[in-house]
C-alpha positions as CSV (number, residue, x, y, z in Angstrom):
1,X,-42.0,21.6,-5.7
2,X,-38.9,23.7,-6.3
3,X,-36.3,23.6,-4.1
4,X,-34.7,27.0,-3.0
5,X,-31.4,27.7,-3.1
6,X,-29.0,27.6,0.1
7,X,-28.2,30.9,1.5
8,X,-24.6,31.6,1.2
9,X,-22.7,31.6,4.6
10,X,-21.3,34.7,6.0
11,X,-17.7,34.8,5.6
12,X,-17.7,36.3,9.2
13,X,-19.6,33.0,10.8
14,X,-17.1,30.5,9.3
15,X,-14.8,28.6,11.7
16,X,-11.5,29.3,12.0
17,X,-9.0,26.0,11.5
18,X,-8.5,26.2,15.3
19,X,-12.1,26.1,16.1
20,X,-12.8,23.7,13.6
21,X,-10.1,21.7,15.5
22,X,-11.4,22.3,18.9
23,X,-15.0,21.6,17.4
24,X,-14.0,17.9,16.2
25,X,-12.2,17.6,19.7
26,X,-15.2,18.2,21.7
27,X,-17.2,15.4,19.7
28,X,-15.0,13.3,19.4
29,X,-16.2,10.2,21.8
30,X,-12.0,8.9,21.8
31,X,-9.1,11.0,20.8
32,X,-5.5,9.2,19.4
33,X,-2.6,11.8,20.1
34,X,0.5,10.0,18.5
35,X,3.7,11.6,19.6
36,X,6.1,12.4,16.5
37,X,8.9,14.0,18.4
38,X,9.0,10.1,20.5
39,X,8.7,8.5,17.1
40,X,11.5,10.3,15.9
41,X,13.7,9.7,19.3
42,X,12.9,6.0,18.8
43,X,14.2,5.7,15.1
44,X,17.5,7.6,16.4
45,X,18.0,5.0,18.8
46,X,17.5,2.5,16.1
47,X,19.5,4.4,14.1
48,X,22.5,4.8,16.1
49,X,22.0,1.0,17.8
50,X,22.8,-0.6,13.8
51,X,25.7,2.1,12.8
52,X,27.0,1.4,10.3
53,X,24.2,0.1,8.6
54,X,21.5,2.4,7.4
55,X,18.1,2.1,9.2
56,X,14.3,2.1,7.1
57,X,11.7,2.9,8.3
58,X,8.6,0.1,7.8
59,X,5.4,1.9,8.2
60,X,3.0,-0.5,6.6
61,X,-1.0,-0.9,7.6
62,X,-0.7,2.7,7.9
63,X,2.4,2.8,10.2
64,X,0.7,0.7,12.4
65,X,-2.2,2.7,12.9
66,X,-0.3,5.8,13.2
67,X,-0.6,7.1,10.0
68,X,1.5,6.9,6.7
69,X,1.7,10.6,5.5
70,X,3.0,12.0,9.2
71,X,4.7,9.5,10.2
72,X,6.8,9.1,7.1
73,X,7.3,13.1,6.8
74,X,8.4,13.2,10.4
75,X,10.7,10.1,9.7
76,X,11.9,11.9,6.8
77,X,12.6,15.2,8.4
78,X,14.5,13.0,10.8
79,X,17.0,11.5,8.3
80,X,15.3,8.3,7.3
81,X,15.7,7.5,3.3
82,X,14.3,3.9,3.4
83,X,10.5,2.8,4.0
84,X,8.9,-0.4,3.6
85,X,5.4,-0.9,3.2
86,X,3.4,-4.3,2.3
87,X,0.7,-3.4,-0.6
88,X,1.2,-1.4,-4.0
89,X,-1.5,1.2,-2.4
90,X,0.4,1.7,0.9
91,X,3.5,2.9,-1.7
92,X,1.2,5.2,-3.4
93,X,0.1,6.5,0.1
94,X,3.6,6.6,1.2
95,X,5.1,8.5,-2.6
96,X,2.9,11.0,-1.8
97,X,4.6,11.9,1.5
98,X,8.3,11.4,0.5
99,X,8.6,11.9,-2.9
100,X,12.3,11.6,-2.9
101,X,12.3,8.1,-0.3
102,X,13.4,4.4,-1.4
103,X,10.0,2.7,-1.3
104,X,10.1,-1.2,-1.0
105,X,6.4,-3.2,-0.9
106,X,6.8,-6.0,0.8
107,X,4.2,-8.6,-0.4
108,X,6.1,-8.8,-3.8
109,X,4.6,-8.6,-7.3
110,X,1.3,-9.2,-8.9
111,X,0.7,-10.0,-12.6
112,X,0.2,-7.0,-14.8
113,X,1.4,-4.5,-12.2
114,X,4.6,-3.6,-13.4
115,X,3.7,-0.4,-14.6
116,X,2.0,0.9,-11.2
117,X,5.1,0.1,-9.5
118,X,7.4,2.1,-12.5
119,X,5.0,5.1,-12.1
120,X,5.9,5.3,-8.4
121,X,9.1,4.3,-8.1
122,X,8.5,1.8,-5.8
123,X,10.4,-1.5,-5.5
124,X,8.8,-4.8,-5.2
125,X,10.0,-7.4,-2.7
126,X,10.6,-10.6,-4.9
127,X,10.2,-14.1,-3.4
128,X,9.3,-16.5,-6.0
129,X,10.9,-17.6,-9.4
130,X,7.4,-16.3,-11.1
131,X,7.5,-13.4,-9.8
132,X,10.7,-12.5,-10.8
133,X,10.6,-13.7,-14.3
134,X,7.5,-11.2,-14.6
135,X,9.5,-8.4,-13.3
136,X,12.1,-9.4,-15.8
137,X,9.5,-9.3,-19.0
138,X,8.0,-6.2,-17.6
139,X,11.6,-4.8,-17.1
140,X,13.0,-5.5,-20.7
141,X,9.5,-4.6,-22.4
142,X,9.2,-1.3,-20.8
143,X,13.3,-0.6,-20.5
144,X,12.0,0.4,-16.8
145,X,15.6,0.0,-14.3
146,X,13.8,1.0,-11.1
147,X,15.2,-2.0,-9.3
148,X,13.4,-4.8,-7.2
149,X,14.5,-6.5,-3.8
150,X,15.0,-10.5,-3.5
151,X,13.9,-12.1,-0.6
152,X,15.3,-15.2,0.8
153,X,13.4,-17.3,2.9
154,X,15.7,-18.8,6.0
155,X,13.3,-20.1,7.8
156,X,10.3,-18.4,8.1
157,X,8.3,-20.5,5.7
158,X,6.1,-17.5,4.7
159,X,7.6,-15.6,1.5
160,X,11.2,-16.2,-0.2
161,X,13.5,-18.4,-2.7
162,X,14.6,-21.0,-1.1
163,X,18.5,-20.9,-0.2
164,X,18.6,-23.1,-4.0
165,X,16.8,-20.9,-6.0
166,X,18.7,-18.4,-4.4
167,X,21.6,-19.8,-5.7
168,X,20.8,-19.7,-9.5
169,X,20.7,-16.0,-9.7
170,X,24.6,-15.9,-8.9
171,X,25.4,-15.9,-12.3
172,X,23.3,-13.4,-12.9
173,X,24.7,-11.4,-10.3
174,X,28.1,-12.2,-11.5
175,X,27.2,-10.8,-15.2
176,X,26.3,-7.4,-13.8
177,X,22.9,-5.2,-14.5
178,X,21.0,-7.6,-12.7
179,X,18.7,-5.2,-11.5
180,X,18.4,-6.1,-8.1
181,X,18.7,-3.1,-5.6
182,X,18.4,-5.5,-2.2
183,X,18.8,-9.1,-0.8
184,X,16.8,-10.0,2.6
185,X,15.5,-12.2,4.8
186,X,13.2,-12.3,8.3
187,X,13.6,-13.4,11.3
188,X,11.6,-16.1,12.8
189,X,12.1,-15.4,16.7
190,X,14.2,-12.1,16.7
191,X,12.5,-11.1,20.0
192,X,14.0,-13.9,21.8
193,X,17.4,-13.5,22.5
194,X,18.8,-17.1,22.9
195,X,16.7,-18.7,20.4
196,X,18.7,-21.2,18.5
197,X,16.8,-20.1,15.4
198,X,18.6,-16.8,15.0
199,X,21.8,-18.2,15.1
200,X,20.6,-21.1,12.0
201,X,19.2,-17.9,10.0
202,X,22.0,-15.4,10.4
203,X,24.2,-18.4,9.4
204,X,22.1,-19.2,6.3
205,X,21.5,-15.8,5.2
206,X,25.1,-14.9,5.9
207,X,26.7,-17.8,3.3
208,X,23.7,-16.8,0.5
209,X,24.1,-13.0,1.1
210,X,27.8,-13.2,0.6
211,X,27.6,-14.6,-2.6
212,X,25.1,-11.8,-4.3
213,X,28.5,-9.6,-4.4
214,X,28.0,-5.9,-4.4
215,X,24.4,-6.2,-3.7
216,X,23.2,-4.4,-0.5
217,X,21.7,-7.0,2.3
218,X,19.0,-6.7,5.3
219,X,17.6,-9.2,7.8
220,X,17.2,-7.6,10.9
221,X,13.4,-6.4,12.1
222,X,13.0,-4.2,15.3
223,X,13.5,-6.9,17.5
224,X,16.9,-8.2,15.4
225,X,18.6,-4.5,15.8
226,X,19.1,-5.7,19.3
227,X,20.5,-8.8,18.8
228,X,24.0,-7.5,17.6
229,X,26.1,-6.2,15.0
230,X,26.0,-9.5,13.5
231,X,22.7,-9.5,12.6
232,X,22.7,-5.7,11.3
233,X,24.2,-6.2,7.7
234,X,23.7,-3.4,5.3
235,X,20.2,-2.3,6.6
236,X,17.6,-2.8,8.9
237,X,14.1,-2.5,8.8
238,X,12.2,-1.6,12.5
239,X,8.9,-1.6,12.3
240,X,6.6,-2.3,15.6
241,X,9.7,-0.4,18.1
242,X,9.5,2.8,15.9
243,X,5.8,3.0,17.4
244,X,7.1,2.2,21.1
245,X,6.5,-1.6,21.2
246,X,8.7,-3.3,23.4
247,X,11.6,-4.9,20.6
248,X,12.8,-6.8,24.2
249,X,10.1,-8.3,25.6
250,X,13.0,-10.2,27.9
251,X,14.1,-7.0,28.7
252,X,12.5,-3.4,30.0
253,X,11.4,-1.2,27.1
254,X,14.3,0.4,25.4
255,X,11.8,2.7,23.0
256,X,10.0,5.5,24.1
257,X,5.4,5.4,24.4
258,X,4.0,7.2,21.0
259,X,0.2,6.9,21.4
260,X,-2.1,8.2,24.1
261,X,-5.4,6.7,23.9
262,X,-8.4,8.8,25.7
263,X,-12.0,7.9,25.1
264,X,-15.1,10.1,26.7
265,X,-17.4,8.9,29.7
266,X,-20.9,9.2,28.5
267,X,-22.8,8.5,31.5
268,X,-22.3,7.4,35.4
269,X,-24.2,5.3,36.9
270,X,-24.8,3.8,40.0
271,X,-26.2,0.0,41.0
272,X,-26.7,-2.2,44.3
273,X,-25.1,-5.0,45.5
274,X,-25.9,-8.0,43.2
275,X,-26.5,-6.5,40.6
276,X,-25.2,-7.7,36.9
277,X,-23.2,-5.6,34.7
278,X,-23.1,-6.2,30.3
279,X,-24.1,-8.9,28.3
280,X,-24.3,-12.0,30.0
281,X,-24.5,-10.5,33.3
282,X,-20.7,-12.0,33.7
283,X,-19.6,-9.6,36.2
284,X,-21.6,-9.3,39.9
285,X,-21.3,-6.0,42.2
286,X,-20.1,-7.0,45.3
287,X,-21.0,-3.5,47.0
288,X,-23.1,-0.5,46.0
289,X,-21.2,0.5,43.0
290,X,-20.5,3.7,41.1
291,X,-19.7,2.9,37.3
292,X,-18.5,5.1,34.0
293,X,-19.5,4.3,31.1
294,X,-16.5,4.6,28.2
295,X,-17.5,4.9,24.8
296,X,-15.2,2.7,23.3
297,X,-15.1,-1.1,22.8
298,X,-14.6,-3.7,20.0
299,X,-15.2,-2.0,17.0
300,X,-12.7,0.5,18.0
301,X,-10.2,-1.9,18.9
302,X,-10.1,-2.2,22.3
303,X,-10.8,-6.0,22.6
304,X,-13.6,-7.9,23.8
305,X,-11.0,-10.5,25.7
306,X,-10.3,-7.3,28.2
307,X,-13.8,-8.0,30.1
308,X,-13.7,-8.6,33.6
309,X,-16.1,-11.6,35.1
310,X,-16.8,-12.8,38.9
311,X,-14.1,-15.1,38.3
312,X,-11.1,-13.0,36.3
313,X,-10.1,-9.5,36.4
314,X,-10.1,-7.1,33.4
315,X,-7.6,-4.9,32.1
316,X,-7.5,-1.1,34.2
317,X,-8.1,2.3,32.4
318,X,-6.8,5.5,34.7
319,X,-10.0,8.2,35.4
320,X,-8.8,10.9,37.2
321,X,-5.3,9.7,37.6
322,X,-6.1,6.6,39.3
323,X,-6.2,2.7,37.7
324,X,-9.3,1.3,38.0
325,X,-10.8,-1.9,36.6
326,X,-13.5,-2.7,34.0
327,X,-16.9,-4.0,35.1
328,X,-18.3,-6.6,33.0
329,X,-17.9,-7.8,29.2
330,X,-16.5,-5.3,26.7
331,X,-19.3,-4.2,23.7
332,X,-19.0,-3.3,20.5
333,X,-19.5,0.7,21.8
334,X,-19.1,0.5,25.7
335,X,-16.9,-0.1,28.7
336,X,-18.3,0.0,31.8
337,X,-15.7,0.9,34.2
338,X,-15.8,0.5,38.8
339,X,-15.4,4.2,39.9
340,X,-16.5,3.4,43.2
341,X,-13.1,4.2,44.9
342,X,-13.1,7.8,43.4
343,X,-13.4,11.0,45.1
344,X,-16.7,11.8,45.0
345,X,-17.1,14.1,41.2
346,X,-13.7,13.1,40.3
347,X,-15.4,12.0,36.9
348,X,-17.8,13.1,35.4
349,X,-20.1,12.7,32.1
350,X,-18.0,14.4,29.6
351,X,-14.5,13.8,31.0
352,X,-12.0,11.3,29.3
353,X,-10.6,8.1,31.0
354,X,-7.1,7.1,29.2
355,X,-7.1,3.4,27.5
356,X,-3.2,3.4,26.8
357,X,-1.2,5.8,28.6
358,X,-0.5,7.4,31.9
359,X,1.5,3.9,32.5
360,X,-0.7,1.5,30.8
361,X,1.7,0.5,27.7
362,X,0.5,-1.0,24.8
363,X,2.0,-4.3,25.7
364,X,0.2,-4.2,28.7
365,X,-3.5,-4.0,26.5
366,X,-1.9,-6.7,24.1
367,X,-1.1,-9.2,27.5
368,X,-5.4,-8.2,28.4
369,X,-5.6,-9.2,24.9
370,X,-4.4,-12.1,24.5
371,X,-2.3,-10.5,21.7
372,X,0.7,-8.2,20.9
373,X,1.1,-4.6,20.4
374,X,1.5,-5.0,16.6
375,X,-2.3,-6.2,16.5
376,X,-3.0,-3.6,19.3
377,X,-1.9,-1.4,17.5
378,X,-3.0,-2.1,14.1
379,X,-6.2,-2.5,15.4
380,X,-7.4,0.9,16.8
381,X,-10.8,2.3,15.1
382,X,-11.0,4.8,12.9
383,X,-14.2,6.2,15.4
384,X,-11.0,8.2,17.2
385,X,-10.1,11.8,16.4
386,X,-6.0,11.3,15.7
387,X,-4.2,14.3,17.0
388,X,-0.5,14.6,16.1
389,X,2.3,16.7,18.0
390,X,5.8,17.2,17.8
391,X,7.9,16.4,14.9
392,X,6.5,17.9,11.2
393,X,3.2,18.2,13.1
394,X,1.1,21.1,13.4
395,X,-1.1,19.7,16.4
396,X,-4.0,19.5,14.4
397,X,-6.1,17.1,14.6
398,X,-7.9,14.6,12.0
399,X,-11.6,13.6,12.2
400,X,-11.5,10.2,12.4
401,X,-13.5,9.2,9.3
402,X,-10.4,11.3,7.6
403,X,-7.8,9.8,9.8
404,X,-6.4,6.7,7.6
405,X,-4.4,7.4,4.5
């Protein structure tokens, strides 16, 4: 059988980029809007909190589920020169956005990849004696000078040369052309303010820093900005408080909301008295009840431990401007939501409830969640259309299949 050919498509019947957009809107079952202009007012905060010290930008598991390529051109725009990311492919995602940035990766150096970090400029955090002996070999073989960062472990127990092996590469340091572009450390417990821990790290990494003379030195993380000029060195590396988690959780919320989460009702429904909602049949109506069904749920991030039972309230979502609360377990699709105390048509099959925003914070999901707003974050599906405004943004919006970079 053949197969004729298509018909070509008349140049007058093609979309335009702003129907397209509105197109992918109106099918979208959730839609992402991340705010650039408040990402931008949070780094300046951060920014002018450390002066003197210079502050990165970390934008990692694509800038926590923001995006690497707008976030780091808005950053960029901004004033930011600095980004940290924690995989070789996250630089490469990040080079192509700000060609001209200092890119650190974060979870150091693998054998025999050398030359991917040479071809994109991109530093490697070092943390073991391995490691950096490769680098070395790589370095000498290749006559590549791109630089690499050493990371001291004071008491995170994670990634680092201990404060000894630190130690050795003083002489190093002392010959000169050592190679090494940064020195840093990471807070355990940064977010609260009287642990006894920060004041044992800043101590540690203060007598090992001082000794790696002429070498610019980091420790603090969002959270550590706040703690003080001592603990702002050379450089400082926000990550989660760029994206408007709270850095104080002792504290009200210094950083202003970037994400608005909104996902579509799909169908309302009503049931009687005693009757179950979801799996399990957890949750019980205790009057004739009006529900919305949300299409979102687990696989899109929005976490299972949210679900409301007979015996435990749920987190809230706002439909029509009003909190109400969720009815029954989350699935991996679905929320059924209690609408009952509504205006009568206030929502409607089609309309969108909001999931973060409109007051709910992200650290209010992450407390539903049993979590915090890193993983909240971090976490949200790819199944949402991400729409970005302000900043180097266009307003244009991404289908979510294209969303992640």
């Amino acid at each position: 059988m053949n197969i004729a050919d298509p018909k070509p498509i008349p140049a007058s019947s093609l979309l335009s980029p702003e129907a397209n957009q509105a197109a992918a809107l109106a099918a979208a079952n959730g839609i992402l809007t991340i705010d650039l202009d408040a990402l931008v007012a949070n780094w300046r905060k951060l920014e002018k909190t450390a002066v003197p010290a210079e502050c990165a930008g970390v934008i990692k598991a694509n800038a926590y589920g923001c995006g690497t390529e707008p976030v780091a051109r808005a950053l960029a725009a901004a004033g930011c020169k600095t980004f940290f990311v924690a995989t070789l492919d996250e630089a490469r995602a990040a080079r192509a956005a700000v060609p001209s940035a200092t890119i650190y990766a974060l979870n150091g150096l693998f054998q025999n990849t050398g030359d991917a970090y040479a071809k994109i400029d991109c530093k490697p955090v070092i943390g073991d004696l391995n490691e950096l002996a490769e680098w070395d070999v790589f370095c000498r073989r290749s006559g590549w000078y791109g630089g690499a960062a050493v990371h001291i472990d004071t008491g995170m127990n994670r990634l680092g040369l201990t404060v000894t092996e630190a130690q050795g590469l003083i002489p190093r340091i002392n010959a000169g052309d050592h190679g090494i572009a940064l020195v840093m450390s990471h807070l355990v417990s940064a977010e609260h303010l009287n642990s006894p821990v920060n004041a044992r790290q800043l101590a540690a990494f203060r007598a090992i820093a001082s000794l790696f003379s002429g070498v610019p030195t980091s420790l603090a993380n969002s959270s550590g900005i706040f703690l003080g000029a001592p603990f702002e060195f050379d450089l400082v590396r926000p990550g989660a408080a760029l994206y408007g988690v709270n850095p104080t959780p002792e504290a009200d919320n210094p950083m202003q909301p970037v994400v608005d989460l909104k996902a579509r009702i799909v169908q309302i429904r009503t049931i009687d008295r005693g009757d179950t909602v979801g799996y399990g049949g957890t949750w019980t109506a205790r009057r004739p009840t009006k529900l919305a069904i949300v299409s979102s749920g687990y696989a899109d991030g929005y976490f299972r431990a949210a679900s409301a039972n007979d015996g435990t309230r749920g987190a809230e979502v706002v439909v029509a401007g009003k909190r109400c609360p969720i009815a029954g377990r989350i699935s991996m699709d679905l929320i059924a939501v209690d609408i009952t105390d509504l205006p009568a048509n206030a929502a409607r099959r089609g309309h969108m409830v909001t999931l973060i925003g409109e007051g709910i914070t992200v650290d209010e999901l992450a407390h539903h969640f049993g979590t915090i707003g890193y993983e909240v974050l971090t976490s949200l599906g790819q199944r949402y259309a991400r729409v970005y405004k302000g900043g180097a943004a266009t307003d244009a919006a991404e289908p979510a299949a294209a969303a992640a970079s």
